[in-house]
C-alpha positions, 0 to 999 in steps of 0.5 A: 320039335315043339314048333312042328307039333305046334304047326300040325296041331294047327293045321289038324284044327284047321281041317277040323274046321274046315270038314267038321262045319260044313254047310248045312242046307236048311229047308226053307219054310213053305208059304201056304198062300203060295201053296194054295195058289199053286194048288188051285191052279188059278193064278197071275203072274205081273211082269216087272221085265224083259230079258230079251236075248242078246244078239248083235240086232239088239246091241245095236238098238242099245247103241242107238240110245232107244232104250229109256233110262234105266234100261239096259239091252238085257234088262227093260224095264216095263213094270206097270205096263199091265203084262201078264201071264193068267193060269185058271185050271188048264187056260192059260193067257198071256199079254207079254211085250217082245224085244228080240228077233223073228226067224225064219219061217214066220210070218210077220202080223200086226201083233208085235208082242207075245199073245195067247189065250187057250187051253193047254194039254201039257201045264205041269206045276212042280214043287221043289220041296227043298227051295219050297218053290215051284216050276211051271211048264206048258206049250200053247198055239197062237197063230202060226206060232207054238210058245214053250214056257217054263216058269221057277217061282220062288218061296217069295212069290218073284217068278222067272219065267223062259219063253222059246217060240216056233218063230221067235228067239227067247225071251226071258220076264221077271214077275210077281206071283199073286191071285187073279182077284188081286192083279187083275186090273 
């Protein structure tokens, strides 16, 4: 009889633990230069890699040994190349490399990577109080090509940034965040 109270005791201990200490979500605490940032609306985001989707085109250029050291086919590295997405009130730019597949209906042109310059009806700059981080979205032309971006920037100023395109398939960049005066070269 002792031996059953011992067990139910403990495992009544163990329950306590088990729901009494849930984990408990912290808000993390804001950075007010990021914040000035985001609110101002003037801003560049350095683009440290690719992450170029993976199709049986691209596992055959990783095969083909094409890729520098280091790289991987869902991972390239092309920090210091001078990538950039640039955000100033409603003009956006980009320079961005591309590894990945044309579609259909697209018209190949000298211009191999992702490039657009001009205006956007549609930049929308949330914040996500809880993670003090915040997403960017807008739609921009270039070309005979419509580009669908959406930026998460964490409290740390690293950014994950989704490009889809018209004619293209997606690519992802990893990046830092930073004022125009800073990262411009």
């Amino acid at each position: 009889m002792m031996k059953v109270f011992k067990i139910v005791l403990l495992n009544g201990f163990a329950a306590l633990m088990l729901f009494g200490c849930g984990a408990s979500q912290k808000i993390k605490e804001s950075n007010s230069a990021l914040d000035q940032l985001m609110a101002n609306k003037s801003f560049e985001i350095d683009i440290r890699t690719a992450e170029p989707q993976l199709t049986q085109a691209m596992g055959q250029i990783a095969n083909s040994g094409l890729l520098g050291p280091g790289n991987s086919v869902s991972r390239i590295d092309v920090n210091g190349s001078g990538y950039f997405i640039r955000i100033e009130g409603d003009s956006v730019a980009a320079e961005l490399p591309y590894y990945g597949e044309q579609q259909m209906g697209g018209g190949y042109t000298s211009n191999t990577g992702i490039k657009f310059n001009g205006i956007t009806e549609d930049l929308e700059i949330i914040k996500d109080e809880m993670k003090q981080g915040y997403t960017i979205k807008f739609t921009i032309g270039a070309s005979a090509e419509t580009f669908f971006v959406a930026t998460t920037v964490g409290n740390n100023a690293t950014s994950s940034t989704a490009v889809r395109s018209s004619n293209r398939n997606r690519i992802r960049y990893a990046g830092k965040v930073g004022p125009l005066e800073a990262l411009e070269k």
